[in-house]
C-alpha positions in Angstrom: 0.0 0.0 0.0 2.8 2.3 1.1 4.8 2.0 -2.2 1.7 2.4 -4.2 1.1 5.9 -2.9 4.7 6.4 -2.8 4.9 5.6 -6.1 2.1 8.1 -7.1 3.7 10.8 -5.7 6.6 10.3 -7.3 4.6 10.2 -10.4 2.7 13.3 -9.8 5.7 15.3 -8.6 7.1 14.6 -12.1 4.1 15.3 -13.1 4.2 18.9 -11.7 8.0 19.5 -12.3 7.1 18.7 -16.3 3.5 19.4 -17.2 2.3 21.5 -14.4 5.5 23.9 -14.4 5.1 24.6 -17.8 1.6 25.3 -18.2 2.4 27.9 -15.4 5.0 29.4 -17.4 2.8 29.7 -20.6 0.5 31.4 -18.4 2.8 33.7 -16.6 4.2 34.5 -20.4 0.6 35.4 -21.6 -0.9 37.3 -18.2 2.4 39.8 -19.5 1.4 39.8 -22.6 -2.5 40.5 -21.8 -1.5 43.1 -18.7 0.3 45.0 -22.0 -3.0 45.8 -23.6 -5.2 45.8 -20.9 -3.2 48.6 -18.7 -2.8 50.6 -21.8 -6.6 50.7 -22.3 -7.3 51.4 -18.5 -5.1 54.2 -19.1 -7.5 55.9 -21.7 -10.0 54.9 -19.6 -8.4 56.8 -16.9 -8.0 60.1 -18.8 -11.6 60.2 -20.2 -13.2 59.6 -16.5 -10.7 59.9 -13.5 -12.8 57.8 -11.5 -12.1 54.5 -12.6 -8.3 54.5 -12.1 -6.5 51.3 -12.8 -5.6 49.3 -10.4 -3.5 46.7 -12.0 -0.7 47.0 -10.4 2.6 44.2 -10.8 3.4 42.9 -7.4 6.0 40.6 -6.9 6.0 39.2 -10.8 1.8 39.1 -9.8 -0.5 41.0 -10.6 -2.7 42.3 -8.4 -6.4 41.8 -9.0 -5.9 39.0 -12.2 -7.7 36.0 -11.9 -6.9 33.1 -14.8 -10.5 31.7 -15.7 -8.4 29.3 -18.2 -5.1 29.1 -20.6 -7.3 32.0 -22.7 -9.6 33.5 -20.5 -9.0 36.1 -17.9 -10.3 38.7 -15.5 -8.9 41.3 -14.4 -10.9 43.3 -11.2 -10.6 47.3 -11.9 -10.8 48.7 -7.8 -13.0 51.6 -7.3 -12.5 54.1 -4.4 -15.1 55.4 -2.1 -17.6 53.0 -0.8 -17.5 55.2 2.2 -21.3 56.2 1.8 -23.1 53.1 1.5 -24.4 50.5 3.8 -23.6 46.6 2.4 -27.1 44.7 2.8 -27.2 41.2 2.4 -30.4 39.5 3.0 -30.0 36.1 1.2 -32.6 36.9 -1.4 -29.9 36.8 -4.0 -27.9 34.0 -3.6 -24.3 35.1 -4.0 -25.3 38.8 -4.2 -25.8 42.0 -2.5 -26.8 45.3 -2.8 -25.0 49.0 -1.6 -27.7 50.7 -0.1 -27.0 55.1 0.2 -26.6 55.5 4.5 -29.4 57.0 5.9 -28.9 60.9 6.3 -26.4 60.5 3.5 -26.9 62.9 0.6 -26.8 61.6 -3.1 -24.6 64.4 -3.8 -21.7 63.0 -1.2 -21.1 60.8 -3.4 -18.4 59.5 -5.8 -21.1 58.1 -8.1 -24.0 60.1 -7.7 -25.2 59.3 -11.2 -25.4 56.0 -10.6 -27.8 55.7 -7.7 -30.9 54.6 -8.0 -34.1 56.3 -7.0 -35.3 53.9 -4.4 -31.0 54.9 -3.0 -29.1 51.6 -4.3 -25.3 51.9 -6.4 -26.5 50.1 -9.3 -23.6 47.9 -10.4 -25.5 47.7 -13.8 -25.3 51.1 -14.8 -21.7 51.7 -13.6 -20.7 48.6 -15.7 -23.1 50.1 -18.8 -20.5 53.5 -18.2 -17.7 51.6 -17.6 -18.5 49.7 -21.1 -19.0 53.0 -22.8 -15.5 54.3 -21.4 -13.6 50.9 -22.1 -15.4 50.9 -26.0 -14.1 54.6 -27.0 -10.6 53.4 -25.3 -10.4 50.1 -27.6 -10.1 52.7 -30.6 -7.7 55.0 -29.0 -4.9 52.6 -27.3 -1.7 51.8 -29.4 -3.1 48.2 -29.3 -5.9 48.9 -31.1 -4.6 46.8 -34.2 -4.6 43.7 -32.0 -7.6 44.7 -29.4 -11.4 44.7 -30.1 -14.7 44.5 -27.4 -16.6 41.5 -27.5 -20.4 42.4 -28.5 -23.5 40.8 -27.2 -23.0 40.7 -23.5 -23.3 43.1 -21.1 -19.8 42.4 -19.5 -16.7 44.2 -20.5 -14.6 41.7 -22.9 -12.1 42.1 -24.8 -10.7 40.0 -27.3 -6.8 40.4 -27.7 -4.7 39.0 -30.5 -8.0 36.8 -31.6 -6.5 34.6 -29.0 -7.2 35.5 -25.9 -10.9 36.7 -23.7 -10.1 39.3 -20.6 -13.3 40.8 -18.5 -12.5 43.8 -16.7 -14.5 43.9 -13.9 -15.5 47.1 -11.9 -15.1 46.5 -8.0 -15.2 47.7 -4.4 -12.8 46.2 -2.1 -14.5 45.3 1.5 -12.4 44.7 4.6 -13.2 44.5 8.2 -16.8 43.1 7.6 -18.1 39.8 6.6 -21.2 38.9 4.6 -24.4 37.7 6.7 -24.9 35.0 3.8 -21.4 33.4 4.3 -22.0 33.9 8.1 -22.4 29.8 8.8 -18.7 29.6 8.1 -16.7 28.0 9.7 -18.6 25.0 10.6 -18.6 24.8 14.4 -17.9 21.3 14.5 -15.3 21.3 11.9 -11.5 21.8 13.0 -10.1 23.6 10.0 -8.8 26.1 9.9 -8.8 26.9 13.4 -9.4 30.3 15.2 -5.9 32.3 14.1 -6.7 31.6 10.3 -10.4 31.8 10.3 -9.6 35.8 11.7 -7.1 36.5 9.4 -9.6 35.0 6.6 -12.5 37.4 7.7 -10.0 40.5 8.3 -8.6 40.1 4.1 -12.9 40.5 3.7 -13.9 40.1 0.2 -14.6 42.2 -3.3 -18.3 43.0 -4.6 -17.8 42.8 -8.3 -20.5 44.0 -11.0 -20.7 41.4 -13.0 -24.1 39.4 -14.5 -25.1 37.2 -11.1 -25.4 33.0 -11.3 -28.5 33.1 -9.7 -30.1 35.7 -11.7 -29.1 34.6 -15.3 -32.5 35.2 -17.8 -34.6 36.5 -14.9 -33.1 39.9 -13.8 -35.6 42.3 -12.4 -34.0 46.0 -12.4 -33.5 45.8 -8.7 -32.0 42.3 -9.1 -29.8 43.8 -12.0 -28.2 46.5 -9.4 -27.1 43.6 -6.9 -23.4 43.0 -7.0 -21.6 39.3 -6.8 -19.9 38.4 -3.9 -16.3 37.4 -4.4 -13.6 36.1 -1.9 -10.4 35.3 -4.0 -8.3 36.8 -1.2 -9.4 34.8 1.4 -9.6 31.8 -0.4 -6.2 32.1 -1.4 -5.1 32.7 2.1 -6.9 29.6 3.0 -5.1 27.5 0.6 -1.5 28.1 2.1 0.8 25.7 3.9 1.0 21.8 2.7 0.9 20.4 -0.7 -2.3 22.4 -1.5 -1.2 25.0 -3.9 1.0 21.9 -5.7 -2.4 20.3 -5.5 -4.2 22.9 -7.1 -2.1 23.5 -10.2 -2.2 19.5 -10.9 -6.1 20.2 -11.1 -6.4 23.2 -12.6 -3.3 21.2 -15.5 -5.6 18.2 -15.5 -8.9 20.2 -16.3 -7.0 22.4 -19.2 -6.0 19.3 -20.7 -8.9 16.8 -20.1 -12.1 18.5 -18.8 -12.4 21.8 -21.3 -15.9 20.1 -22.8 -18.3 21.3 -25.5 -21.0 23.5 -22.6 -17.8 24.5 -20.6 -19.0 22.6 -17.7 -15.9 23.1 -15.5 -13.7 26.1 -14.8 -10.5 26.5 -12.1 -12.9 27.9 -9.6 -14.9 24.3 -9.2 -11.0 22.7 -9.2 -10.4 25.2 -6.3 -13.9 25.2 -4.4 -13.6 21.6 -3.8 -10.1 21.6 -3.0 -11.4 23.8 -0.2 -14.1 21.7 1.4 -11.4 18.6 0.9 -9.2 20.4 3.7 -12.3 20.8 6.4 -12.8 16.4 5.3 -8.8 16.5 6.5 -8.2 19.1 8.8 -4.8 18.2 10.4 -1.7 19.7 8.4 -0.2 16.2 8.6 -2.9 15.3 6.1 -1.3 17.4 3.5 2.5 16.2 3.8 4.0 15.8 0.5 3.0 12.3 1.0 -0.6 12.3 0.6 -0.6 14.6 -2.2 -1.6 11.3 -4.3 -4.8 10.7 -1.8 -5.7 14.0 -1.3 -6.0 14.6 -5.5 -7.7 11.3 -5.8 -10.7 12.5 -2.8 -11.0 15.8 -4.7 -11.6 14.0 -8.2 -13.9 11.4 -6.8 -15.8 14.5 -4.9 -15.9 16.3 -8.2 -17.7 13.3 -9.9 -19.8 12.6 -7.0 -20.8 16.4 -7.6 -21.3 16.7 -11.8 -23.5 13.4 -11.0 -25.9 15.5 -8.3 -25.6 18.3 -10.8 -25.1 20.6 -7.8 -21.6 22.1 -6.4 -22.0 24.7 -3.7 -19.6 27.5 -3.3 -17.4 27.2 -0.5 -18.6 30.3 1.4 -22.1 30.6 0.3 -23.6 26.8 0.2 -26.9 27.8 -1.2 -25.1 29.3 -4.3 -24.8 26.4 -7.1 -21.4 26.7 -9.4 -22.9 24.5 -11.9 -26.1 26.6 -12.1 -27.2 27.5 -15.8 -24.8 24.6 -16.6 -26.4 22.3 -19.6 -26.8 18.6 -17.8 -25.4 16.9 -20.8 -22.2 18.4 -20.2 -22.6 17.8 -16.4 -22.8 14.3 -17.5 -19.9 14.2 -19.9 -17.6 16.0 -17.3 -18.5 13.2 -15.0 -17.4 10.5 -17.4 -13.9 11.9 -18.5 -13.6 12.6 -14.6 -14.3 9.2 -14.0 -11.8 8.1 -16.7 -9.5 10.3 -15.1 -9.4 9.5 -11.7 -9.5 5.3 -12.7 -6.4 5.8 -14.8 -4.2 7.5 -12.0 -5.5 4.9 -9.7 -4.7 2.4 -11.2 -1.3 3.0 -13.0 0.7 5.8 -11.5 2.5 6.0 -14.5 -0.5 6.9 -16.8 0.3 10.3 -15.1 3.3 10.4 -17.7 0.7 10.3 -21.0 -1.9 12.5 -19.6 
């Protein structure tokens, strides 16, 4: 038993010095390459309408605020300042949603954004993102990339399609730190261990970013008031939760695995499923011990039998808000024919280690 798993982790270490290593240096290579053309478009942005100020910033060789959807899809989240004046309500009638409600005895006028409040007193993340679309359009034509740069029509996000190669939604955001959403309140589980009291703080203190972007929950039915909500989004805090251990090394097998396996017709899986269940797979196996180099082979196999367990229930909650389904709006027969390659998957690295070297 011991040299079996022994023997997978051998595997899958070669598999991450070869396969995985390189698929992170592709996409180092083309986040440079997109960061190019998006902050030169930002910065037209910036001079028509000095309130959206880019905030992509290069940190460390990262960059702040870029989140890679896939190999050729990206988002990048555009910061905006002054919050200051509105309250954050979230009442769980929008699953993974909430709205910025203008504090009482606060006038309209004390606002950043005036003309994008609401007359009931909501920030509508729908018209800032219709401005914001407007802006980004009239900077497409003016940026020195504009041979190589178009918007993509049809949708009410900001897209843009770069070298006919690559997709990047710019995202307007508010930052929120120091508070923590009423709908993600049931975390962490009482009677789960992980992550313990030190981490869970740190967690809730790094907060999480309300993004205006078209909602999960609200796809084909948006009422106005529903198309003003903003999405809940905790990259930060999941990212801090994913330190320490093989879990990062984890990830990036999954995230190599999907990109070469599990990009189906329907697009029923992205990296965020890959890095939602890797999350509820440390509260299954809460001690660090359980994430020694050693049981990186276990720990991938549990997360890819979980997966299929979930494609087959059609239903995979998000980590922090469980009564918001990832696979929502997903077509079933692509929720079926992830579940099959998965399967494939996962019986091939069981049973032959060294199938890792052909996949």
């Amino acid at each position: 038993m011991i040299a079996t798993q022994a023997k997978l982790v051998y595997q899958l270490n070669k598999y991450y010095n070869e396969r995985c290593q390189t698929r992170k240096a592709a996409i180092a290579k083309t986040i440079r390459e997109v960061c190019k053309v998006v902050s030169d478009v930002l910065k037209e942005v910036e001079v028509q309408e000095p309130r959206f100020i880019s905030s992509l910033s290069e940190i460390e060789a990262r960059y702040e605020g870029m989140e890679v959807v896939s190999p050729s899809e990206f988002e990048v989240v555009l910061y905006l300042n002054q919050m200051g004046v509105f309250n954050f309500v979230d009442d769980g009638s929008l699953p993974g949603c909430a709205v910025l409600k203008l504090s009482d005895g606060r006038k309209r006028s004390m606002s950043l954004w005036v003309e994008f409040i609401t007359a009931s007193g909501y920030l509508s993340a729908r018209k800032i993102r219709s401005r914001f679309q407007t802006l980004v359009a009239q900077a497409v034509d003016k940026c020195s990339y504009r041979d190589v740069v178009k918007m993509v029509a049809d949708t009410s996000e900001v897209k843009l399609r770069i070298r006919e190669r690559y997709v990047v939604q710019i995202t307007p955001a508010f930052k929120c730190t120091g508070i923590w959403p009423r709908s993600a309140a049931q975390w962490p589980m009482p009677h789960i261990p992980w992550p313990g009291p030190n981490r869970v703080a740190e967690v809730k203190a790094e907060g999480f970013n309300l993004l205006s972007k078209e909602c999960y929950s609200l796809t084909g039915k948006q009422s106005s008031a529903e198309s003003d909500a903003w999405v809940l989004q905790f990259a930060e805090a999941e990212n801090r939760l994913l330190m320490g251990g093989c879990r990062k090394k984890c990830l990036s097998v999954l995230k190599t695995l999907r990109d070469r396996h599990l990009e189906l017709p329907g697009q029923p899986l992205n990296n965020y499923h890959m890095k939602t269940l890797l999350l509820y797979e440390c509260e299954k196996h809460p001690r660090e011990t359980d994430w020694d180099e050693a049981c990186l082979g276990d720990r991938l196999n549990g997360i890819l039998l979980q997966l299929i367990s979930c494609l087959q229930c059609r239903r995979c909650p998000h980590y922090f808000l469980p009564n918001l389904d990832l696979f929502q709006g997903r077509p079933h027969s692509a929720l079926e024919a992830a579940a099959k390659q998965t399967w494939r998957l996962a019986r091939e690295i069981l049973t032959n280690a060294k199938s890792l070297d052909k996949l």
